[in-house]
C-alpha positions in Angstrom: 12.7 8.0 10.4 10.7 5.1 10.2 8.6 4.5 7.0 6.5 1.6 6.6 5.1 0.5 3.5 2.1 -2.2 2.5 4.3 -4.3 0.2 2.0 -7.2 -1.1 2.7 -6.3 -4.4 6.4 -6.2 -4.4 6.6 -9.4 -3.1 3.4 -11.2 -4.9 3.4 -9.5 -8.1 6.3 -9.9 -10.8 4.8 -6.4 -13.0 3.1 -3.8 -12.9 2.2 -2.7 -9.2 4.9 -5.2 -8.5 7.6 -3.2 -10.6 6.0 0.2 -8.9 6.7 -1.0 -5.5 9.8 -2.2 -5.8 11.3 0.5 -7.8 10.1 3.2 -5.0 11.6 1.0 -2.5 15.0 0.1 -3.7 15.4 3.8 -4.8 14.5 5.7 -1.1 16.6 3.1 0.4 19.6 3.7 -1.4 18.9 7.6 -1.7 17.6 7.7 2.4 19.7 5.4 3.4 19.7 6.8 7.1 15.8 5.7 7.6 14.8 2.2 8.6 12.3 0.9 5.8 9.5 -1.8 7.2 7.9 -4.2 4.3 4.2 -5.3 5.5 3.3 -8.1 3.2 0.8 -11.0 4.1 3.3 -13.5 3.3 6.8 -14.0 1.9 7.7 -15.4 -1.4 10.4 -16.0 -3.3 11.2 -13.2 -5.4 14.5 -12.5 -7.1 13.7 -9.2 -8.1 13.6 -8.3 -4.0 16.7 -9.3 -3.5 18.6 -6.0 -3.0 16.9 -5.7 0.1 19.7 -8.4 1.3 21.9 -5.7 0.6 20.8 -3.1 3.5 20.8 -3.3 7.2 18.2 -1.2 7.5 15.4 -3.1 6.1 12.9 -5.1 7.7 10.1 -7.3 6.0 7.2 -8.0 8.4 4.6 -10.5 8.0 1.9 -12.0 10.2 3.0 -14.6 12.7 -0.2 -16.2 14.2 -1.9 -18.8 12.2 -5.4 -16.7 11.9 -3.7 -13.5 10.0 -1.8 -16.1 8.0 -4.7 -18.1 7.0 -6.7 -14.9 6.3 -4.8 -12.8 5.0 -6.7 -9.9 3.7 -8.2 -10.0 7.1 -4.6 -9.2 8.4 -4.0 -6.3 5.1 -7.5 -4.0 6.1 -7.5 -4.8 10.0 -4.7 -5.9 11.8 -1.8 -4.8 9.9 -1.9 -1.5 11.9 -1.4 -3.3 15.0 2.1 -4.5 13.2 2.6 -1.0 12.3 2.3 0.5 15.5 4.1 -2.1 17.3 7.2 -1.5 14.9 7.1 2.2 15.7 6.5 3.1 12.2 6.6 7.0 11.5 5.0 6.8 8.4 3.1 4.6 6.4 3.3 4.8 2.3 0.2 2.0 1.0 1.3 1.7 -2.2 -1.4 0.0 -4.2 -4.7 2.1 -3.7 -5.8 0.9 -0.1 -4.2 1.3 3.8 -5.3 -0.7 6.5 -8.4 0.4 9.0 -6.7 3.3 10.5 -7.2 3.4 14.5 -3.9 5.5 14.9 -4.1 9.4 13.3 -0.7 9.6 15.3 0.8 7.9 12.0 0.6 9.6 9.0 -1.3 7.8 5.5 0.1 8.0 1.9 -1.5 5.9 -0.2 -0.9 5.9 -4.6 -3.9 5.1 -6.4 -2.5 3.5 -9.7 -6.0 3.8 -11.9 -10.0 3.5 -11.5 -10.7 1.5 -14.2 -12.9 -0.8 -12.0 -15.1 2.7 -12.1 -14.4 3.7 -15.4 -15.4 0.6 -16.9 -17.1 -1.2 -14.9 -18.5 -4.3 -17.6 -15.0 -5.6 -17.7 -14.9 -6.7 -13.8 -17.4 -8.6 -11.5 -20.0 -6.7 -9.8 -18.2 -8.0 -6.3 -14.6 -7.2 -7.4 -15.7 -3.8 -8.4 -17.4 -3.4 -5.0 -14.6 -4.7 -3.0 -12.3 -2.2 -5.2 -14.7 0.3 -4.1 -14.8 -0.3 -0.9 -11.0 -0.3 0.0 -10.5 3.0 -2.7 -12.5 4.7 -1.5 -11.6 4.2 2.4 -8.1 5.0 1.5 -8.7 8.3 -0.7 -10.9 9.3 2.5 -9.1 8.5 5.4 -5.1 9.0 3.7 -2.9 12.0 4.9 -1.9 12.2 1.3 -3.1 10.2 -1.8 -1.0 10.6 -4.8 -2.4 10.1 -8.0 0.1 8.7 -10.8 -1.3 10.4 -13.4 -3.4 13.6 -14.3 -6.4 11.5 -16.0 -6.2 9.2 -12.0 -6.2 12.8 -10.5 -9.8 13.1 -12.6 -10.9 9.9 -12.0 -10.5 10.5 -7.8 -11.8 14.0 -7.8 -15.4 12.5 -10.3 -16.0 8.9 -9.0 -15.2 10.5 -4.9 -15.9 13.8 -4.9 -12.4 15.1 -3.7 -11.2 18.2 -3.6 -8.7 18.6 -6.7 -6.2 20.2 -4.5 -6.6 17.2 -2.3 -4.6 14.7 -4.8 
């Protein structure tokens, strides 16, 4: 099986949804090791705490190539990330911190975690346009996912008030 996962965060981010990404990586590729794992990030970076992935052959990283989705790269995240994903024959596609990209393709399967909604919860400690751009991609993902997994009960609460989903659903 192929699984892709949106990996910004593993490489960009050094805590956190950083830590979360990584973790779930490194772990289903030593556990799994007879998939092929693909890493979508906008753009590589040195990051030591990736560097287990040298360690497997059945790893891939994959970032944009042309100069547009590198120069706009949130542009390349939401829209054309998919076309990456479907070009690598992806069976699967894990989004690991709250959002997927614009999906086209319903032959490929959505997860997506959402980590918290404090954006929603409280709202005066974030910019009116961050909380709308948080809104915007959450709420897309919860939607349009195969599967969103909530990492805690009081996120599970959060989805099912703020979006109106289905308890069952998360």
């Amino acid at each position: 099986m192929k699984i892709g996962f949106d990996a910004k965060r593993a490489y960009q981010n050094f805590t956190g949804l950083g830590n979360y990404s990584r973790d779930l990586i490194e772990h289903l590729i030593k556990e799994y090791s007879d998939n092929e794992y693909f890493l979508f990030a906008p753009k590589d970076s040195e990051n030591s705490r990736l560097d287990f992935l040298s360690d497997y052959d059945n790893t891939y990283s994959v970032f944009p190539h042309n100069k547009l989705n590198k120069t706009f790269k949130g542009l390349w995240r939401t829209i054309n990330m998919e076309k990456s994903i479907i070009k690598n024959d992806v069976d699967i596609f894990h989004g690991l911190s709250n959002e997927i990209p614009r999906v086209k393709n319903k032959k490929i399967p959505y997860v997506v975690t959402i980590h918290d909604l404090i954006f929603k919860r409280f709202p005066r400690n974030y910019r009116s346009i961050d909380r709308k751009i948080y809104n915007i991609k959450y709420k897309y993902a919860i939607k349009h996912a195969d599967l969103t997994i909530a990492i805690s009960e009081q996120t599970k609460q959060d989805i099912v008030e703020f979006y109106k989903i289905k308890p069952k659903s998360v």
